[in-house]
N, C-alpha and C positions, 0 to 999 in steps of 0.2 A: 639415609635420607628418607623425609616422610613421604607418604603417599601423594599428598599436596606439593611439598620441593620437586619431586618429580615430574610430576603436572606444570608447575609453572617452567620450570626450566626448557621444558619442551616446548612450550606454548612460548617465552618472550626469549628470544635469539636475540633481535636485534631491536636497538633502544632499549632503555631503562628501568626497569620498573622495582620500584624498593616499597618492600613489605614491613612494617612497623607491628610488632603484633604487640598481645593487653598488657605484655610488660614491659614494651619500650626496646625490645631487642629489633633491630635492623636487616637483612638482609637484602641483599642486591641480586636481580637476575638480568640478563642479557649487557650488551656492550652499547657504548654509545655509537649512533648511526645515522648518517644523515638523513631528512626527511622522515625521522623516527622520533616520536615524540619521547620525552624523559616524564616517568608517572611515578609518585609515590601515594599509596595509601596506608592506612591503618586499619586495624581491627579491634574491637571495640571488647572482643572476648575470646575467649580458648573454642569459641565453637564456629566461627564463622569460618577457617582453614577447611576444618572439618564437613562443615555444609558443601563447600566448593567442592570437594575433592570428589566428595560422594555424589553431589548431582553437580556437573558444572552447568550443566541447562538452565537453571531456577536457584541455585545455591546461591551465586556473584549478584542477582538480581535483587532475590528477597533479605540480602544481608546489605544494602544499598538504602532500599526502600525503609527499611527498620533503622538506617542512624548506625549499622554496626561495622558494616564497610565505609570508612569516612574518608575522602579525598584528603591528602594532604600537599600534594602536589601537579597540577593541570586540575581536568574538571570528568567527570565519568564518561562523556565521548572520546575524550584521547583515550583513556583507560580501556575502551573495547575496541578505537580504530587501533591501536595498537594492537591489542589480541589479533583484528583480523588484517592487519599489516603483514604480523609476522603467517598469516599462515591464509595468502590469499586464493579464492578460489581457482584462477589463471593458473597459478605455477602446481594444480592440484591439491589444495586445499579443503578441509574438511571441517566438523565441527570442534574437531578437534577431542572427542570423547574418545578414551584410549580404551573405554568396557565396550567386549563385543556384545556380550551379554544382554548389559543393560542398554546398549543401542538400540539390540535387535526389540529388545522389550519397548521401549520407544516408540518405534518404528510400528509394532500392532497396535499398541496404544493411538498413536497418530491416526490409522487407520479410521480406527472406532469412530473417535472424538471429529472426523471430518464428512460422520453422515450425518447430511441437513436434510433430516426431515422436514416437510412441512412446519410441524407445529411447534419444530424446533428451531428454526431457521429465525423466527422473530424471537425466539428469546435472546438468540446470538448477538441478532441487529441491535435489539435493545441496550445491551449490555455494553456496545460500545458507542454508539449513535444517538442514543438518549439521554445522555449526560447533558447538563446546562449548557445553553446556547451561549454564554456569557464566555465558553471555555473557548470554544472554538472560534470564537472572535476575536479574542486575545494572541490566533497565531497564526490561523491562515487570512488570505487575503477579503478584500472586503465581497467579495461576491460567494466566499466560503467554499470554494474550489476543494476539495478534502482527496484529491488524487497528484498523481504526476503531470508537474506541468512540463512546460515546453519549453526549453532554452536556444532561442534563434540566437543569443548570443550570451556565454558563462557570466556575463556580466550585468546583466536583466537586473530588473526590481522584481518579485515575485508576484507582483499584478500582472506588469507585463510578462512574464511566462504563463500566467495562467489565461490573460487573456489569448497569450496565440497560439495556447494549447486547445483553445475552442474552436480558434480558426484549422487548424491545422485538422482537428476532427472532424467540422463542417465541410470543410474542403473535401473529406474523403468519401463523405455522405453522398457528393452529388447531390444536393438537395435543387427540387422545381417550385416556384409557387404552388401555393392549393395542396399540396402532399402530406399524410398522414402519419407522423411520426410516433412512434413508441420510445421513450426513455427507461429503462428498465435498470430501477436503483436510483431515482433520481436525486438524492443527495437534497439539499435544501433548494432545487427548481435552477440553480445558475446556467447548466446546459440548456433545460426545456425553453428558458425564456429569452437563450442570447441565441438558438436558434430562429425562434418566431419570430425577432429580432431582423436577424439577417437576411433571413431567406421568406419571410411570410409563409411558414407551415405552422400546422395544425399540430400542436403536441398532448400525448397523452403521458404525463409521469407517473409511476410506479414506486412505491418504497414499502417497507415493513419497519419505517421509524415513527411510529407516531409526533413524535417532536419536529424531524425533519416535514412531513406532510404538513404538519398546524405552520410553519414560515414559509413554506413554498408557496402554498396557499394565500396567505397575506402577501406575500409578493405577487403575484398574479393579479390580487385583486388592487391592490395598490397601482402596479400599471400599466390595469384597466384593458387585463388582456384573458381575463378568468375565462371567457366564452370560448377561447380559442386556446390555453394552456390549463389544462386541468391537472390533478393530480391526486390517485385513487391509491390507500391504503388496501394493497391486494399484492399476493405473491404471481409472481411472473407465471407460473402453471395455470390462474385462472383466467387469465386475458383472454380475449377475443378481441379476434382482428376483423377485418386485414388494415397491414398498416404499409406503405410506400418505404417507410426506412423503418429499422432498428435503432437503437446505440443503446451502448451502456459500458458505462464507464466506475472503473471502481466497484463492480459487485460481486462479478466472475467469481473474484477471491471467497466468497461464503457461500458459491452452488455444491462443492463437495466433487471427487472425482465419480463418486459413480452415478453422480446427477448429469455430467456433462452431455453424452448423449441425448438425455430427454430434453436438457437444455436448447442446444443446438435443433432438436427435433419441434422442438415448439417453437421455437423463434424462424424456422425455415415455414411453417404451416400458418403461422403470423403475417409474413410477408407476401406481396404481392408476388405475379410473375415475374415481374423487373423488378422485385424487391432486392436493396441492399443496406447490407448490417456495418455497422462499426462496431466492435467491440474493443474496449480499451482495460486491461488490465495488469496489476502487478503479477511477473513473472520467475520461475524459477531457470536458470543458463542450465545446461548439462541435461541428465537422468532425473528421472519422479523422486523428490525426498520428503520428509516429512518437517510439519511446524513444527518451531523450535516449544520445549514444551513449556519455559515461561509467557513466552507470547500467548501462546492458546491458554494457558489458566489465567493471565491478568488481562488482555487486550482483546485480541481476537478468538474467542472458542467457537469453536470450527472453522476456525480458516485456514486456507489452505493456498497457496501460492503455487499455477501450476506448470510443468515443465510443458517447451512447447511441441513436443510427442503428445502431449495428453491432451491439448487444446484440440490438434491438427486432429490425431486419430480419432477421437470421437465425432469431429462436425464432419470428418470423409464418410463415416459411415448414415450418413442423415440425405446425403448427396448438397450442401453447399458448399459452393466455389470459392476456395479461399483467393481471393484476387488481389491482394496485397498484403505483404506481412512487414510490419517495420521489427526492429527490434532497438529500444530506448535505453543505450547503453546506460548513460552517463547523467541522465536527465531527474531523477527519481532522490539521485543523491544530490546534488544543487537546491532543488524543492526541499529537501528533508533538513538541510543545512539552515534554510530560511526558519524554518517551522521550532527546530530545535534553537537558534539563536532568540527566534522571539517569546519562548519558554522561560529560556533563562532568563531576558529581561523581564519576564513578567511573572516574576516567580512571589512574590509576594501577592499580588492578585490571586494567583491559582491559589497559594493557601487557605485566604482568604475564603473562596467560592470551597475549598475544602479540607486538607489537613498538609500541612507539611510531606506526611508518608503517603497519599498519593501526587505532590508531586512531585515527590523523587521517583514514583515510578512509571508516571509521565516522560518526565527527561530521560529516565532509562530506557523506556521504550522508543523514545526518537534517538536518543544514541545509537541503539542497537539497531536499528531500524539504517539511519545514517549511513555507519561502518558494514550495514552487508551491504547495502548498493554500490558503496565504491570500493569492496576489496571482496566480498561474501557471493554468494549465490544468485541473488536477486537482481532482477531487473524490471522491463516493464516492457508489453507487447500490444501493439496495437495491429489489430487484424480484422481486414476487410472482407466480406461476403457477399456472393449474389448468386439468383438462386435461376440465372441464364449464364451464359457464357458472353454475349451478344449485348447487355446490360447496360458498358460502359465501356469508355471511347479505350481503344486498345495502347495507347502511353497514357505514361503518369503524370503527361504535361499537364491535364486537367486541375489536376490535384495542387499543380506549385501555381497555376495563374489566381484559379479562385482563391487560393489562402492569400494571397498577394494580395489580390482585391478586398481580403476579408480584415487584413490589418489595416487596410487605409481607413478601413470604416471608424474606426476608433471606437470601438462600441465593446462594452465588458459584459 
C-alpha cells in the first residue's frame, strides 16, 4: 500500500470517499455511515496523491485551487467536514499529520511566521482585508460584519445574527452616555457606528486596512456622525488614551503570541480607572497549536488563533480583571456556513472580480474554515475586562437585560 492509501485509510473510517485517479482507476475508502457524507473525487494527474501525502497541510488545498483535485461527487466542504468527522477534535482528534518530524518542523516554522512586528503587521492586514470591497459584499451581511456572529436561535438570517452579536457585545460594554470608546480593528466602522448608535458614545476606530478606513469613513460621514465616530489608520501601539471602554473584535487573531502581553498592557494604560474592554476573538479549545500552514501562506500570514491559557496568562500578568469569559461553541460554524453558501451562489461574480483559481481557494478557505469550527479545534471567545474589581454590578443580570433592550431597538 502507497504512502497516500495509508494516509487516507486512516484519515476516512467512516463514510465514503472514492478516489478516481489520471487513469480512471477507482478506489473506495471507509464504510457507509450515517450522518457521513459519501465524496468522490478525482485527480487530474500522477502528482497530486503525491503532493497530499508529503504535505497534507497545503497539498489537498493547492491541488483544489489548480483544477487538479476535481470534485466529482458532494462539493469540497463535505470533502474536509468529512476528513474532520472522521477525526474530531472531542474524541481527541488532531491534524492528522502522521510525520513527527515534519510536525515538529511545522510547529517552529509557525512560531516564526506569527511574530507581528510592526511594520509587518499591515502588510499581513493588507493581504487579506484589501482585497475589493465588491468581494466582501457578495457574502457577508450588509453592514459587512467580517467575524462570528451570534445565533440566539440556529435558525437566524445572518443579518440577524450579526445584528445581535453587536447587541450582545454592547451589552457587555456597559456602555454610559458621553463615554470614550476605543475600537481596535475596526473592520469597515459597523461596531463604531451601531455603538454611537445605541448608546450615544464617542468612538475612536483603529485599523491597518487602508481600504477598510477609506468605507468606514464614508460611512460616518454619510450618517452625519464623522464629529463623533472617527477612524485613524494607526497600529494599536500608538494610541493615546484614555478611553472609558475598549472593544475589538476580530483582530486578537494578527497580534502574535509574544505581542500578547504588551497587547493587554497597553489596552489596561488606555483605559480609565473604571475602564472596561470587550475583547471578541476566534479561538483555539485545548493546548497552544499552531496555524494550519495553508491558511498562513494563502489567507491569513501571521495569524494565529489562540488557546485560552495564552489569552488568560498574559492579561494576568498586566493585572486586568477578566470579569467574564463566554466561550462560542457552536456560533462561528453557523456564520461560516452562511458565508460559504453565499460563495458558492456567487461564484461566477468572484471570478469575474478575479479568476476561477482564486475562487476555489476562497471556498476552500471557508470550507476549511467551516469543518474546524464544528468538528476541529477552533472556536470563538469573548472576554470581558476591568481594570477595578468594583466596576460592574456583581451578576450577569446586567448583561441579559440591556441585550434584550438592545434587540428591540431594531438598529444594525
Amino acid at each position: 500500500m502507497s504512502l497516500f492509501d495509508k494516509y487516507v485509510s486512516k484519515a476516512f473510517r467512516h463514510g465514503t470517499l472514492t478516489i478516481i485517479d489520471h487513469k480512471g482507476v477507482a478506489r473506495n475508502f471507509g464504510v457507509p455511515t450515517t450522518g457521513f457524507p459519501d465524496v468522490a473525487v478525482r485527480f487530474a494527474d500522477g502528482r497530486v496523491a503525491r503532493d497530499i501525502a508529503l504535505a497534507p497541510d497545503v497539498g489537498a488545498g493547492e491541488a483544489y485551487m489548480d483544477g487538479r483535485l476535481i470534485m466529482e461527487k458532494g462539493d469540497v466542504l463535505d470533502l474536509v467536514s468529512l476528513l474532520r468527522m472522521n477525526n474530531p477534535w472531542d474524541k481527541g482528534g488532531n491534524s492528522g499529520n502522521p510525520n513527527i518530524w515534519r510536525d515538529s518542523l511545522r510547529k517552529a516554522k509557525g512560531r516564526v511566521d506569527r511574530i507581528n512586528w510592526a511594520r509587518r503587521s499591515k502588510r499581513n492586514v493588507a493581504h487579506h482585508y484589501d482585497l475589493s470591497d465588491r468581494l466582501y459584499d457578495l457574502f457577508l451581511d450588509a453592514d459587512r460584519q467580517y467575524s462570528c456572529a451570534y445565533f440566539t436561535d440556529p435558525g437566524n438570517t445572518l443579518e440577524q445574527a450579526q445584528a445581535d452579536k453587536k447587541a450582545h457585545i454592547a451589552a457587555k460594554l456597559a456602555l454610559a452616555p458621553g463615554q470614550r470608546v476605543l475600537d481596535i480593528g475596526c473592520g469597515w466602522g459597523g461596531m463604531a457606528l451601531y455603538l454611537n448608535r445605541v448608546a450615544d458614545v464617542d468612538v475612536l476606530g483603529i485599523t491597518l486596512s487602508e481600504e477598510q478606513l477609506k468605507v468606514a469613513r464614508q460611512r460616518a460621514e454619510a450618517s452625519g456622525v464623522a464629529d463623533r465616530v472617527r477612524f485613524e489608520l494607526i497600529d494599536y501601539r500608538d494610541v493615546t488614551g484614555p478611553f472609558d471602554r475598549i472593544v475589538s473584535v476580530g483582530m486578537f487573531e494578527h497580534v502574535g503570541p509574544r505581542h500578547y502581553e504588551a497587547f493587554f498592557r497597553k489596552c489596561r494604560d488606555l483605559l480609565t480607572d473604571d475602564g472596561v474592554m470587550l475583547l471578541h476573538t476566534i479561538g483555539r479549545l485545548g493546548e497552544p497549536g499552531v496555524t494550519d500552514a495553508w491558511t498562513a501562506k494563502y489567507i491569513f500570514p501571521g495569524g494565529y488563533s489562540p488557546a485560552l491559557s495564552e489569552i488568560v496568562s498574559a492579561s494576568e500578568r498586566t493585572r486586568l480583571l477578566a470579569t467574564d469569559i463566554e466561550t462560542l461553541r457552536l456560533h462561528y460554524g453557523l456564520t461560516l456556513q452562511h458565508w460559504y453558501n453565499r460563495v458558492v451562489e456567487k461564484r461566477a461574480e468572484i471570478e469575474a472580480l478575479y479568476d476561477e483559481r482564486f475562487y476555489r481557494m476562497w471556498q476552500f478557505y471557508l470550507a476549511g474554515a467551516t469543518a474546524a469550527f464544528e468538528n476541529g479545534s477552533l472556536c470563538n471567545y469573548q472576554l470581558q475586562y476591568s481594570r477595578r474589581r468594583r466596576t460592574l454590578p456583581i451578576t450577569r443580570d446586567y448583561i441579559r437585560d440591556e441585550e434584550e433592550r438592545l434587540r428591540t431597538l431594531s438598529v444594525t
